[in-house]
C-alpha positions as CSV (number, residue, x, y, z in Angstrom):
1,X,148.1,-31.1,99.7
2,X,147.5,-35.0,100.3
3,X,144.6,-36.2,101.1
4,X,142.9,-32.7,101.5
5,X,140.3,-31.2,99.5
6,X,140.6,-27.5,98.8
7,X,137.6,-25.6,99.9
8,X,138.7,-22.3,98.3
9,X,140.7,-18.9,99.1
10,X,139.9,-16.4,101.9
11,X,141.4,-13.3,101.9
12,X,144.0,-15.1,99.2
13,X,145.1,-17.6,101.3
14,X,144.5,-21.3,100.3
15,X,142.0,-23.2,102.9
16,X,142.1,-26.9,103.3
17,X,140.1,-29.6,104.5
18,X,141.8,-32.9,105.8
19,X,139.9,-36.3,104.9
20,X,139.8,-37.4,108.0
21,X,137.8,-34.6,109.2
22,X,135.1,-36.1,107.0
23,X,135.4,-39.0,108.7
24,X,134.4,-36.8,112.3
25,X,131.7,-35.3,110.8
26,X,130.4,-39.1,109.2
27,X,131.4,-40.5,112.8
28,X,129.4,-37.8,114.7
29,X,126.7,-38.5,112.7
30,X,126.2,-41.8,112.4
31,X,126.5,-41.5,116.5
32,X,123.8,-39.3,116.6
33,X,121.3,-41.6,114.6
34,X,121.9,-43.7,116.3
35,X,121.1,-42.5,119.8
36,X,118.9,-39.7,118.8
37,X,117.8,-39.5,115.1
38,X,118.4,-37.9,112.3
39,X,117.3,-34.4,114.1
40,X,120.5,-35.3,116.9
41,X,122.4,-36.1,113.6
42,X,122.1,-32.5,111.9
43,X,122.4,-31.1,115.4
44,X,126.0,-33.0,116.1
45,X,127.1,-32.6,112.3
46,X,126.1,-28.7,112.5
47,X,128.1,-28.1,115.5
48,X,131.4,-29.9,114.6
49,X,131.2,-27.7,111.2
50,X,130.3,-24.5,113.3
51,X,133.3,-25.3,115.7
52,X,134.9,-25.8,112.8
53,X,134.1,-22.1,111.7
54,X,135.4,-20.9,115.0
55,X,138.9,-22.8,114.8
56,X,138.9,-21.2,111.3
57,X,138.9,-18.1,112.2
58,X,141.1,-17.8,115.1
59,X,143.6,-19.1,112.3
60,X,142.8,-15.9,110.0
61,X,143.9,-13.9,113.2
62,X,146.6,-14.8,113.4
63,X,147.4,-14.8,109.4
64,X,146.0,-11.2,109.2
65,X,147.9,-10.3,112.1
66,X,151.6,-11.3,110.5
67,X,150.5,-10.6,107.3
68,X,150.4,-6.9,109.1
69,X,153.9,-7.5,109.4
70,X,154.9,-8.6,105.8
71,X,154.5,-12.3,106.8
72,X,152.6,-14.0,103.7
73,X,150.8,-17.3,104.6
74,X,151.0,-20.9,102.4
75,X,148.1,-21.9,103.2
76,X,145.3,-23.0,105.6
77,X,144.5,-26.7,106.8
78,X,141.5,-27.8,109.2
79,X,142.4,-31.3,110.9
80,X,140.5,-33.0,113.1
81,X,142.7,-32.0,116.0
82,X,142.0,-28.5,114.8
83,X,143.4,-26.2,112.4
84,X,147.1,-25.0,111.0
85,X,148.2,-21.8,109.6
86,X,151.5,-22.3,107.7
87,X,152.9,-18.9,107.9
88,X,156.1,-18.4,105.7
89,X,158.1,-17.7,109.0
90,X,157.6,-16.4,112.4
91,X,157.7,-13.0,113.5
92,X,161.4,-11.9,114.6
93,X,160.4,-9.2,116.9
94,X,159.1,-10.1,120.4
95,X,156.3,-7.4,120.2
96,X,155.2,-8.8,116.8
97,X,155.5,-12.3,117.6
98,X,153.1,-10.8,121.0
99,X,150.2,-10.0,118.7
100,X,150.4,-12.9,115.8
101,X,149.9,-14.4,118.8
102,X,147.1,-13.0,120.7
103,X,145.4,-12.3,117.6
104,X,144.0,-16.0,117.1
105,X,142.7,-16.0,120.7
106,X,141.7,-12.3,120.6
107,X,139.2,-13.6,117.6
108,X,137.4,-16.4,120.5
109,X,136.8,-13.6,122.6
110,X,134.9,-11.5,120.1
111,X,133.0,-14.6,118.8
112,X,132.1,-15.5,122.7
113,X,131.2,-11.5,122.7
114,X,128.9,-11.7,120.5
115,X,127.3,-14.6,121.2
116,X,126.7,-14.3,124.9
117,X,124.3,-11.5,124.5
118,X,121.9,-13.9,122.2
119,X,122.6,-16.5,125.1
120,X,121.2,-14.5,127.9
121,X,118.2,-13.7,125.6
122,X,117.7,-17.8,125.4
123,X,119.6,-18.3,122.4
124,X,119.1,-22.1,122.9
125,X,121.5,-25.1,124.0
126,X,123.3,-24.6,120.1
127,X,124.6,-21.0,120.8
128,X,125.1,-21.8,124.6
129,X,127.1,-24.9,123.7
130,X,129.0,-22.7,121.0
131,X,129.1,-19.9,123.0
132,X,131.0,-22.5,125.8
133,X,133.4,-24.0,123.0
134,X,134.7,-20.4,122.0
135,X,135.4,-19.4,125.7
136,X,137.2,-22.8,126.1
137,X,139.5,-22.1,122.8
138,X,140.7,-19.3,124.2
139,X,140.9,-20.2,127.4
140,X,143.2,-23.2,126.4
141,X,145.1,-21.6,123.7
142,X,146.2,-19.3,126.2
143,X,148.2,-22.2,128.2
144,X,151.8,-20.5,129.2
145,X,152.6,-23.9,127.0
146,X,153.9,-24.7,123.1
147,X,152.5,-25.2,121.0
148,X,149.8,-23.4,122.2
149,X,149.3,-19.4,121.5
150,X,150.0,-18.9,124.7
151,X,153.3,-20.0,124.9
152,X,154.7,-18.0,121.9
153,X,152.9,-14.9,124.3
154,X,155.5,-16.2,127.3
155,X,158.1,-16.3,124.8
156,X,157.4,-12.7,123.6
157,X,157.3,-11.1,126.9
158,X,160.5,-13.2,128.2
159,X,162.5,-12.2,125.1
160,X,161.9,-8.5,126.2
161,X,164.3,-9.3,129.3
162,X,167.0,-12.0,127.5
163,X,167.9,-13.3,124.4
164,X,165.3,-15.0,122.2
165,X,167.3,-19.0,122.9
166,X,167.0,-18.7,126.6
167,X,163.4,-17.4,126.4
168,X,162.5,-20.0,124.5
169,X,164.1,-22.7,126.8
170,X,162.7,-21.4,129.6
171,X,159.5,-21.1,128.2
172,X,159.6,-24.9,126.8
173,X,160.5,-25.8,130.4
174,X,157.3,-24.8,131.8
175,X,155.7,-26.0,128.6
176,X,157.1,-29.4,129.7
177,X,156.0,-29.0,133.6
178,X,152.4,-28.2,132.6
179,X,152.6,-31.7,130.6
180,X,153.6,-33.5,133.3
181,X,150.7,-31.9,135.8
182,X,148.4,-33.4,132.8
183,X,149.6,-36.6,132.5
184,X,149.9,-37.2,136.2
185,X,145.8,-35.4,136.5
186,X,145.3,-38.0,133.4
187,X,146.4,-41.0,135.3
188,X,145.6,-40.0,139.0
189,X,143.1,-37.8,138.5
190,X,141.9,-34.5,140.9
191,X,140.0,-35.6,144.3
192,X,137.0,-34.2,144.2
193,X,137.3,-32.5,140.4
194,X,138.2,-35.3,138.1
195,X,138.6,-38.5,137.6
196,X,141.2,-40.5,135.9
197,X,141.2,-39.2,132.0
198,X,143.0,-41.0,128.8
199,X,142.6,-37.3,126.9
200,X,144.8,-35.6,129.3
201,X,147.3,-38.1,128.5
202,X,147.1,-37.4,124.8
203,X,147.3,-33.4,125.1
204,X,150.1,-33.9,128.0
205,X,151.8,-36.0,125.0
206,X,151.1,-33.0,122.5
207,X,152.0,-30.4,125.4
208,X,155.3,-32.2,125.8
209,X,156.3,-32.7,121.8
210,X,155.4,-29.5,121.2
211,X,157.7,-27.9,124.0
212,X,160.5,-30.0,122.5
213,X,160.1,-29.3,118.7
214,X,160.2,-25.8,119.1
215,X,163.0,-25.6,121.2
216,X,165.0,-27.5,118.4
217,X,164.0,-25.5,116.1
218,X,165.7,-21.9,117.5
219,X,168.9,-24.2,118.1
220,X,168.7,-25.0,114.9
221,X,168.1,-21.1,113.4
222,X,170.8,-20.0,115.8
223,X,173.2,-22.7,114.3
224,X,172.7,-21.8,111.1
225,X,172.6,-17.6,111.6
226,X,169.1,-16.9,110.8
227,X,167.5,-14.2,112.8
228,X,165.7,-15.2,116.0
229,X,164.1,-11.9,117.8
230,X,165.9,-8.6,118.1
231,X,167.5,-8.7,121.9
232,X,166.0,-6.0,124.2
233,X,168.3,-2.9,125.7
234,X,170.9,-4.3,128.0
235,X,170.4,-7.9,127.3
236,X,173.7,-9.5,125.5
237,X,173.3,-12.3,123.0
238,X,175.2,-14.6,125.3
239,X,176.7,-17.4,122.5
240,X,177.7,-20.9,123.9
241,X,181.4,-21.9,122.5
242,X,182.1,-25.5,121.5
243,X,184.9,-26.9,122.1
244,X,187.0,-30.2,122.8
245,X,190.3,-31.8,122.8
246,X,190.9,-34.1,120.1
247,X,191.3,-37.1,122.2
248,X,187.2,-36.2,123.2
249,X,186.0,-35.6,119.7
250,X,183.3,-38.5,120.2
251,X,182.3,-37.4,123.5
252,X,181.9,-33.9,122.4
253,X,179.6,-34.9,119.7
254,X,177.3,-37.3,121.3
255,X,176.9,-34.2,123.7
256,X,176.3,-32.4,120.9
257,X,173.5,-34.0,119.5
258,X,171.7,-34.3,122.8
259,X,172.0,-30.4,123.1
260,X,171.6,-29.4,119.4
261,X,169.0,-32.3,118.3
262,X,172.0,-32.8,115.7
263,X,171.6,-30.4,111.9
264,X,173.9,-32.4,110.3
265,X,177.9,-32.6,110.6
266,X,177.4,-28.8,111.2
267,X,178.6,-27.1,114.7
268,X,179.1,-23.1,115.5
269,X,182.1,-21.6,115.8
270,X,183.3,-18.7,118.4
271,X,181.8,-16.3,116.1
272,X,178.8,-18.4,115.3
273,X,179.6,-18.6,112.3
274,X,178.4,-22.6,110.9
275,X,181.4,-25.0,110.5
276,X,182.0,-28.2,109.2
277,X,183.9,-30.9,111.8
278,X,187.0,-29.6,109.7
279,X,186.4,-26.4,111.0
280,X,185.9,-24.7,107.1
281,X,182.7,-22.4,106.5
């Protein structure tokens, strides 16, 4: 991959490390030279690595979760931001998409398990700090909110009850409203909690991509047939039919694109079947 360094293989998948996570760790510890010496400097640089560790593994949950599932994995890469498990697709069953999900989360919880007993024996500030971090991760991941874990888990349990497009819309929607409570906390603040905060704005800017991305992205398996979730007992894959008069063919399209984020000339048929503008398969 481009300007990553391969680190090795774990469990046969293919683990990554961005440059510009080098740059965090040379930034974190040139900060803490400078303001506490080169003991502050280890100290800063051994946590980001052990964090590091952490966002690491609740990755591997979540590959050895789908690969349960007959899901392989491309590879692993750890970015600043955090790290990215490119699985080869996502689970099509709403149960199995349930624990791919939970499973990176579920591996937080067990690190913050074993750590709080060394904690309450005066572990020190390190494994309190880490111990803090990992309770955090999961606490976040778990947001009802793409792209977090936690919204493919409201997605899961929604599909159960309708189709796996309106589940997803409905779950981007709330994505979308917990983005706009961050940016509005970012920029106002919470009396009495918090003040005004720039990186609220950033992850209501993430919050709010996120939520749109993967909405586009079921449109655009629907449009072109692949599977999306097997629909629960009573619930009917309800399909949207597209159609115009002639003398609106412009209209209809711009609409189109706003709806369907545009996949080329292509629309769906009555039978869902992808079409050309000329209507041939």
């Amino acid at each position: 991959m481009r300007w990553s360094i391969r680190l090795g293989r774990l469990f046969g998948v293919p683990v990554y490390l961005h440059l510009t996570f080098l740059l965090l760790l040379g930034l974190v510890g040139v900060l803490g030279l400078v303001q506490g010496g080169p003991v502050a400097a280890f100290s800063g640089m051994a946590m980001i690595a052990s964090v590091f560790g952490c966002v690491l593994l609740h990755e591997f949950g979540h590959i050895l979760a789908a690969r349960r599932y007959g899901i392989p994995t491309q590879d692993v890469i750890l970015l600043p931001i955090g790290g990215v498990a490119r699985l080869a697709r996502m689970p099509d069953e709403p149960k199995q998409e349930l624990v791919v999900a939970l499973a990176g989360p579920a591996v937080n919880v067990a690190i913050a398990a074993v750590l709080f007993p060394l904690v309450s024996l005066g572990g020190g500030a390190f494994l309190a700090q880490l111990f803090a971090i990992n309770v955090m991760l999961a606490l976040f991941n778990m947001l009802p909110a793409f792209p977090m874990d936690g919204g493919r888990v409201l997605r899961a349990l929604l599909a159960r009850r309708m189709s796996y497009v309106r589940a997803t819309d409905l779950a981007a929607r709330i994505g979308k409203g917990m983005a706009l409570l961050f940016a509005f906390a970012g920029l106002f603040g919470i009396p009495g909690v918090l003040g005004t905060n720039p990186m609220l704005l950033l992850i209501a800017w993430f919050v709010w991509s996120g939520a749109g991305r993967e909405a586009a992205m079921v449109r655009q398996r629907r449009s072109f047939g692949w599977p999306m979730g097997s629909q629960p007992a009573g619930v009917v894959h309800e399909p949207e039919v597209v159609w115009s008069a002639p003398s609106d063919r412009w209209g209809s399209d711009a609409r189109l694109r706003r709806r369907y984020y545009r996949v080329g000339p292509w629309l769906v048929s009555r039978d869902e079947w992808v079409t050309g503008d000329d209507g041939n398969r």
